[in-house]
C-alpha positions in Angstrom: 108.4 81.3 75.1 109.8 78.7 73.4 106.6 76.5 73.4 104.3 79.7 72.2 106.7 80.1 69.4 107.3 76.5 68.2 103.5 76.6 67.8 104.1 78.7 64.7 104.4 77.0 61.0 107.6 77.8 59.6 109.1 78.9 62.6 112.3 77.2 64.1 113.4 78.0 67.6 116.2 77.5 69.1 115.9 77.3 73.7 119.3 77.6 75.2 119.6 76.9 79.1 123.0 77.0 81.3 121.5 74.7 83.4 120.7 70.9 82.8 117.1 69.0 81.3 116.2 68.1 84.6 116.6 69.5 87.9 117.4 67.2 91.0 114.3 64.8 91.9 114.0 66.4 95.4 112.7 69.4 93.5 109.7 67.8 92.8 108.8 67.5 96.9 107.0 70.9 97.7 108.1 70.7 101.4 111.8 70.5 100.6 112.6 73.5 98.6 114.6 75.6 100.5 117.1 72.1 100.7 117.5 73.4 96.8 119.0 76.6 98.1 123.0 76.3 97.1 122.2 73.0 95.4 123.3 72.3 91.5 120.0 74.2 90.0 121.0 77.0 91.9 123.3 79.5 90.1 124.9 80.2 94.0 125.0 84.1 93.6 125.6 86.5 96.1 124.2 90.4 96.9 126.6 92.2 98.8 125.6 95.7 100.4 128.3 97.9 100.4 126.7 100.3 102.9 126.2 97.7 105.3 128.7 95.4 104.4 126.3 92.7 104.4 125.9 89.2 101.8 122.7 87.2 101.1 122.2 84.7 98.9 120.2 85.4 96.0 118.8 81.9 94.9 118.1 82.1 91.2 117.0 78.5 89.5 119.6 77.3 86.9 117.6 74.2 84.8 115.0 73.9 82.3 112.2 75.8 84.0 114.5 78.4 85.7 113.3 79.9 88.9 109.9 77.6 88.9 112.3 74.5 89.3 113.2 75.9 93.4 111.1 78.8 94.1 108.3 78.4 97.0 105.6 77.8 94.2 103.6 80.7 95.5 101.5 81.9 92.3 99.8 84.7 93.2 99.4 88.0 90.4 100.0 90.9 92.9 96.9 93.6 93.5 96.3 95.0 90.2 96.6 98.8 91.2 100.8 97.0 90.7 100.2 97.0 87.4 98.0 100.1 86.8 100.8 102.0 87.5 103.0 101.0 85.0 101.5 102.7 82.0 102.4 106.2 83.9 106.1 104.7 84.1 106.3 104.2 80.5 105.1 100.8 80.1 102.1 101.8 77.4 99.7 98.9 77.3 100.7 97.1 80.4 98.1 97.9 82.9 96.2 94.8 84.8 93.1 94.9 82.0 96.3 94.5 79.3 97.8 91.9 81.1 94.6 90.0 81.8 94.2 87.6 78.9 97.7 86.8 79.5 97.1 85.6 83.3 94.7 83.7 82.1 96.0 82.3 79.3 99.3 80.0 81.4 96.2 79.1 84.2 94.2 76.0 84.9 92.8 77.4 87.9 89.5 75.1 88.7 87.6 76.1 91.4 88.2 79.9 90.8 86.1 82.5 89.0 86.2 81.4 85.3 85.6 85.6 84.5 88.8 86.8 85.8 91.0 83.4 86.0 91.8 81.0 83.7 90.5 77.4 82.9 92.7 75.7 80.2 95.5 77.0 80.3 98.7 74.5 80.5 99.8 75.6 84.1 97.6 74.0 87.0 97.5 75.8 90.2 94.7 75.7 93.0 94.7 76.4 96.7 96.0 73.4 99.3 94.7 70.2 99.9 95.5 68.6 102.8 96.1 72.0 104.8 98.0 72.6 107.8 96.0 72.8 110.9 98.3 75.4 111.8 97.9 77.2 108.8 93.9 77.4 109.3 94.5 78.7 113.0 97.2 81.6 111.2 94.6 82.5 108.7 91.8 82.5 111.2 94.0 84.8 113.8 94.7 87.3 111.0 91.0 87.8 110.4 90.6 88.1 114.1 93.2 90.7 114.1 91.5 92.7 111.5 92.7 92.0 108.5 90.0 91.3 106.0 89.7 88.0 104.5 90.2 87.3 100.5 88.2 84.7 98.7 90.9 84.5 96.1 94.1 86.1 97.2 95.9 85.1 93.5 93.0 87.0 91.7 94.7 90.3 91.8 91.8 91.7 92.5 91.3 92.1 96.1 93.1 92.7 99.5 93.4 91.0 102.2 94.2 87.4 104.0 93.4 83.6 102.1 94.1 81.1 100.7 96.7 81.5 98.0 97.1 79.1 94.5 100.1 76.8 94.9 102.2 75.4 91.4 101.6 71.6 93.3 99.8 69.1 91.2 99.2 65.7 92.6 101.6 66.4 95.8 104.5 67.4 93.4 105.6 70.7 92.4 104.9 72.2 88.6 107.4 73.8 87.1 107.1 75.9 83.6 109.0 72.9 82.0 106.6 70.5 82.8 103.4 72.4 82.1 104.9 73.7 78.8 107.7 71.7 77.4 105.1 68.8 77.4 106.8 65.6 75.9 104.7 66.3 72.9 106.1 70.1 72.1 109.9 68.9 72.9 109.1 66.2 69.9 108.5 69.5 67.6 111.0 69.2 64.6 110.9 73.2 64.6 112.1 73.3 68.4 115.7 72.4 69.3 116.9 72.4 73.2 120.0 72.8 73.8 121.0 72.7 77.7 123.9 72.6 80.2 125.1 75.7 77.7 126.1 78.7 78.9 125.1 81.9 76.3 128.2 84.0 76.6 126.8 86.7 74.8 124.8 87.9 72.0 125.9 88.8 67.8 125.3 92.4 67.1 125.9 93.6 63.9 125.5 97.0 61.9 122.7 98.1 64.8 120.9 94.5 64.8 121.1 91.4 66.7 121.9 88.0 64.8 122.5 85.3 67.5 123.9 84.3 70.2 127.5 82.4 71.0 127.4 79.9 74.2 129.4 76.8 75.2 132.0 76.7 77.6 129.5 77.0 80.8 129.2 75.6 84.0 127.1 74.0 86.3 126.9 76.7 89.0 126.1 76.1 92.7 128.2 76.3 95.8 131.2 74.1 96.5 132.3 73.2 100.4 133.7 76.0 101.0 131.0 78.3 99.9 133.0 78.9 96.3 131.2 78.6 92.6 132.2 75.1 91.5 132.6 74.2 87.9 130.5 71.5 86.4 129.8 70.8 83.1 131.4 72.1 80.1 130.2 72.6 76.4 131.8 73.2 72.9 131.6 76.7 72.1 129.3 77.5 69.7 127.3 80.1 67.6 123.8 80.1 66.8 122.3 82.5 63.9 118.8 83.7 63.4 116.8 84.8 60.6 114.3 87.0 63.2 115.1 87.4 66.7 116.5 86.6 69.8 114.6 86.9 73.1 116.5 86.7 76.2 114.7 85.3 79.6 117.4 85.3 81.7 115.8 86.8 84.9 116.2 90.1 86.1 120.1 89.2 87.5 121.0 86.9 84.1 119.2 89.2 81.6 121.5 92.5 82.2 124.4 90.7 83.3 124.4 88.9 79.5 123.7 92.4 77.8 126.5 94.0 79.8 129.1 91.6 78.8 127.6 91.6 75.3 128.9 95.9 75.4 125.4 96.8 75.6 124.9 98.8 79.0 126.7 102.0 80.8 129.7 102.4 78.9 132.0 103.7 81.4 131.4 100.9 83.6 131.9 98.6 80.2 135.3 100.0 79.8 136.4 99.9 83.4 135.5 96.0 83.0 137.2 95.8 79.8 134.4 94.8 77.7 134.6 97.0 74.5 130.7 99.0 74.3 129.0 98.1 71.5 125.6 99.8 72.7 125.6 103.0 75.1 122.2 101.9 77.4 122.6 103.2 80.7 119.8 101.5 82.1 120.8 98.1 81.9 121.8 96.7 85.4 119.6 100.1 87.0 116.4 99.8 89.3 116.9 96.4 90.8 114.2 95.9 93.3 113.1 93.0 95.5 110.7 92.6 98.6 113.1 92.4 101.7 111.5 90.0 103.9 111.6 88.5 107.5 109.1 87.5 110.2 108.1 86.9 113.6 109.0 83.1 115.0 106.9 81.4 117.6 107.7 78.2 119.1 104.4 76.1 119.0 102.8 74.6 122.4 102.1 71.3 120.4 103.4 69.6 117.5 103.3 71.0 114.3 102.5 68.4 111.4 104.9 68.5 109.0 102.7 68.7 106.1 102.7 68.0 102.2 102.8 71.7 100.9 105.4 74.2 100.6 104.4 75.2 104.4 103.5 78.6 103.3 99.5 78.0 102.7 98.3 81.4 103.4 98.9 85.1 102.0 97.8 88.2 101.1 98.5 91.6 101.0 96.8 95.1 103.0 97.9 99.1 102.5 99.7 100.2 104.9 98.3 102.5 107.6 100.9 105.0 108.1 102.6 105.4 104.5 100.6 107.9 102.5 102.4 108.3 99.2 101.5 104.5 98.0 98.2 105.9 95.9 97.5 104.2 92.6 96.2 105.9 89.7 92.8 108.1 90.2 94.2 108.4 94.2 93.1 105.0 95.1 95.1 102.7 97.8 97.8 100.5 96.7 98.5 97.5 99.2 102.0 98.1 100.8 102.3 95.2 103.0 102.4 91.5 102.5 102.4 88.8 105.3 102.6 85.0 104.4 101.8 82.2 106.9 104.5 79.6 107.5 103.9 76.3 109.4 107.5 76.6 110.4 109.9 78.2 111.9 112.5 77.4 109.6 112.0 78.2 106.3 112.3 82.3 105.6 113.5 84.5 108.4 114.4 84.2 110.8 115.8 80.7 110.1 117.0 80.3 113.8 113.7 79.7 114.8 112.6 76.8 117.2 112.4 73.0 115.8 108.8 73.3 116.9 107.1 75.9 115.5 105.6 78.7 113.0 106.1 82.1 111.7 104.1 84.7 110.5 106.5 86.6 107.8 106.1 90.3 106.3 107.2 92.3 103.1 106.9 95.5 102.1 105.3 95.2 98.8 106.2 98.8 96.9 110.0 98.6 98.1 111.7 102.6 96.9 115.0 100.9 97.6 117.3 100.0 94.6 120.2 98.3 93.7 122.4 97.0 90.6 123.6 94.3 89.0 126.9 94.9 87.2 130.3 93.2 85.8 133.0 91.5 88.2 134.9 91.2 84.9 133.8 90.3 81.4 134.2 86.5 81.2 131.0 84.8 80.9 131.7 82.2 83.9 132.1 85.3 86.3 129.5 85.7 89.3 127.5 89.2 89.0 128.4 91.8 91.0 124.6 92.4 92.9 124.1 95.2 94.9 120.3 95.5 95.9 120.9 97.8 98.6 117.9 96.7 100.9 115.9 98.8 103.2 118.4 101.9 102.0 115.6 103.9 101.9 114.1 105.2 104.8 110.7 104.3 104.2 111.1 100.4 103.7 112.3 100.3 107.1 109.2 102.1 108.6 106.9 99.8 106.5 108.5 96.9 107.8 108.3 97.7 111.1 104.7 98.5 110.9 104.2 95.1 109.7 106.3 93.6 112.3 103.7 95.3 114.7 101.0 94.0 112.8 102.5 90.2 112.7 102.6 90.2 116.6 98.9 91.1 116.7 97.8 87.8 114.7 100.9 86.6 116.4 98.4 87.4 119.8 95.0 86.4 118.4 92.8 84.3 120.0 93.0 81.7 117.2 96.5 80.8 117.6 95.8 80.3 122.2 95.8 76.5 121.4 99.6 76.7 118.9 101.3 79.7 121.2 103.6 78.4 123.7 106.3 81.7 123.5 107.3 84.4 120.8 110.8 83.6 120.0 112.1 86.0 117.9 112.3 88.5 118.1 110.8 88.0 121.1 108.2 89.8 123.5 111.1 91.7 125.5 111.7 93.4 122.4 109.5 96.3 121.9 111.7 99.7 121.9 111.3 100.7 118.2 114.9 101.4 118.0 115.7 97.8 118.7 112.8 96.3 116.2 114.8 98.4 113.5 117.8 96.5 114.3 115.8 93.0 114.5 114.6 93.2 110.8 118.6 94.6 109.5 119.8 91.4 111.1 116.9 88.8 110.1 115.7 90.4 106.8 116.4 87.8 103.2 115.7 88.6 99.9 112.2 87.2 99.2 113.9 85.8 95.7 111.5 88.2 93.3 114.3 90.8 91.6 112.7 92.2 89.0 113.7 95.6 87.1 116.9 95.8 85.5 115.9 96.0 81.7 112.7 98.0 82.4 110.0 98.8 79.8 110.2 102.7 79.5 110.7 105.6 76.8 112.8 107.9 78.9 116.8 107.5 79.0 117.1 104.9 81.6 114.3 102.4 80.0 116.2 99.2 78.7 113.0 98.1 76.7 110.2 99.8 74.4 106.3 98.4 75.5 107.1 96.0 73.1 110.2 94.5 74.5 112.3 95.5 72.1 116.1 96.3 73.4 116.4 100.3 72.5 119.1 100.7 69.6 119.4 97.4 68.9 117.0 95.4 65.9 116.3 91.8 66.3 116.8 91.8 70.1 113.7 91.5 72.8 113.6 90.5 76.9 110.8 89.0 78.1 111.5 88.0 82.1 111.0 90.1 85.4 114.0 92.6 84.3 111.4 94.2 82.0 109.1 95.2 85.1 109.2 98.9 85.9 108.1 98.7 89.9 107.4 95.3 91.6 103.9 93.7 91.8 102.2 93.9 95.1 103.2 90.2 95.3 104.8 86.9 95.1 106.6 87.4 91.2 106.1 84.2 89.6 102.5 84.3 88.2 103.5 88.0 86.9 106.4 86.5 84.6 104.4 83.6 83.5 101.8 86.8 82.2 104.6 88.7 80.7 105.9 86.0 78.9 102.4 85.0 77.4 101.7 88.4 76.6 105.8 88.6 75.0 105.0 85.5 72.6 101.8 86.9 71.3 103.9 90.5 70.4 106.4 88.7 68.4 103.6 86.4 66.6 102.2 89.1 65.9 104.5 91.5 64.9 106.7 94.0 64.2 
């Protein structure tokens, strides 16, 4: 956003981050990024499930370059039937076709088809060099288990099983700082970056939105004993604007500012103690993420380490035995995701063998959701995140079809020379009763919330199609908290679109 903007004459733009200019240099090695996981660009928080009294960590990235700075570096777009839905939710204009240009416009995908993926764009992405072997045997087995196999799995445009565009250029991983904030557009005299600064909240006055105050932040992360540590602190300060102010906080950071801004659910504002000073119950509603967890082998020969992110291979197929996930005009909408892992260690479950591999599932059209509300209205508080996974019935049955499914390619011919022994959740375990139970205990939050500031004309919308906050002037979102219903994929290459497509609004206009 700020790049896009700072491109305009006459405009001046102002990028506050909580986080610091640079994230740690072991972000930059694609096979160590779950070792980011609690470190200093993560912002440490917590989703607690009431119902099941259960924690995870919810990893959000907390730099210059948010999320992209410690994600998995997966850039896939999601089957486009995701986003043909949304124009029915109340997301006019947002369909895959709308969205298209946008993809294309962050990309530098060589290799791919120029017609429906992007050539110049600032962000390089391609498939793996220097693949796994295990990962060719995993996508090999998948095929032999019937799944069909995908050309171009980050297209959008087709199911089935490949292999999937990485954000690794040159053996290091690319985040949206360094493929945007290029030395030569943080030299603009128009753009100012201001980091390590916490926005506390934003300036509404008379109906419109005038700026932000921040300062007084912290660095974030978990301490030894698993607490929030404080870090670095700045002067408070205000910053005033002429046009607007475009939050991109992430779909846990965006509603969390708004609530303690007033602007949110007012009964819950006033049971926090933040006086309202905008009645929008939606903010902090329809939080949704894929739930995720796999089956773990333990490998009959060494598996190489590798140079990737060890996850090579995705893609995403409908899902047998659910019939309500139709997309517009009644056809199928892929339900289930499963992502190859040349390790048994790095999503669930994470007590896997030393030695070993996983083939991990999602549900990709999750009905479960959750919230993201106040603790208590300073700015320095954790969230209170409720996701409330697999609470409905139905993301438990999808799951456990593609655990099935997982234990077929887990079976496949291809994998006779890897396979030494399933170990979890292991091949005694087959009552369905006691698969449930497996993916409870081992599910994770796959780390793609999106939702809680969605686009939408009806009560509960947070947004208008063009971003704009309802009831409040001068005041847009442009992250995942604007999606209405989760992309049939890996999130990051879907914010990357919205944000393109968000800067080319407000240049634009209104």
């Amino acid at each position: 956003m700020a790049a896009r903007l700072s491109e305009r004459p006459g405009a001046r733009v102002l990028l506050v981050e909580a986080g610091p200019a640079e994230p740690p240099e072991a972000a930059a090695v694609p096979r160590a990024w779950t070792d980011l996981i609690g470190s200093p660009c993560d912002w440490g928080d917590v989703a607690f499930d009431e119902a099941t009294k259960r924690s995870s960590i919810l990893s959000r990235g907390k730099a210059l370059g948010g999320s992209t700075d410690m994600n998995g570096m997966v850039f896939v777009r999601g089957h486009r039937s995701g986003y043909d839905v949304w124009p029915g939710e109340g997301a006019a204009g947002w369909g895959f076709d709308d969205l298209l240009p946008f993809f294309k416009r962050c990309e530098n995908a060589a290799g791919r088809d120029a017609a429906v993926r992007g050539t110049d764009g600032p962000l390089t992405v391609r498939a793996a060099v220097d693949r796994n072997p295990v990962t060719r045997a995993l996508l090999d087995a998948a095929c032999e288990a019937g799944l069909p196999r995908a050309a171009d799995p980050s297209s959008g445009l087709e199911e089935g099983i490949g292999l999937h565009d990485l954000s690794i250029e040159r053996g290091r991983r690319l985040t949206s700082a360094d493929a945007y904030l290029t030395p030569a557009v943080r030299d603009r005299e128009n753009l100012t970056i201001v980091t390590d600064a916490l926005v506390n909240r934003v300036l509404v006055e008379d109906g419109r939105c005038v700026g932000v105050e921040y300062g007084g932040g912290y660095g974030g992360g978990y301490g030894a004993q698993g607490r929030r540590q404080a870090a670095v602190h700045t002067a408070r300060c205000t910053a005033l604007c002429t046009e607007e102010v475009i939050l991109a906080a992430g779909a846990v950071g965006t509603p969390h500012l708004l609530l303690r801004s007033g602007i949110g659910p007012v009964s819950h504002l006033r049971d926090t103690g933040v006086d309202p000073v905008l009645d929008l119950p939606g903010v902090g509603a329809n939080l949704h993420d894929h739930p995720i967890t796999g089956v773990a082998y333990e490998a009959a020969r060494p598996v190489p380490r590798g140079e990737n992110n060890h996850a090579e291979v995705s893609g995403v197929v409908h899902d047998p035995g659910y019939a309500d996930h139709s997309g517009p005009g009644g056809g199928r909408r892929p339900a289930l995701q499963f992502i190859m892992f040349s390790s048994a260690r790095y999503l669930p479950p994470r007590f896997g063998p030393e030695n070993g591999y996983t083939i991990a599932f999602s549900v990709m059209i999750p009905k479960s959701r959750g919230t993201v509300r106040l603790a208590d209205p300073a700015p320095d508080s954790a969230p209170l995140v409720e996701p409330r996974y697999l609470s409905d019935p139905r993301d438990l049955d999808g799951m456990l079809t593609a655990l099935r499914i997982a234990r077929k390619i887990g079976a496949a011919p291809a994998l006779d020379p890897w396979r030494l022994r399933e170990a979890h959740p292991g091949p005694e375990v087959t009552d369905d009763g006691d698969l449930r139970d497996y993916i409870r205990d081992s599910y994770s939050p796959y780390w793609h919330a999106v939702g809680t500031s969605r686009i939408g004309t009806d009560a509960m919308a947070v947004v208008d199609p063009l971003l704009r906050v309802h009831g409040i002037t001068g005041l847009r979102v442009a992250d995942a908290s604007v999606i209405p219903s989760i992309p049939a994929a890996n999130t990051m290459a879907a914010v990357y679109g919205i944000a393109e497509r968000a800067a080319a609004l407000i240049v634009s206009g209104p």
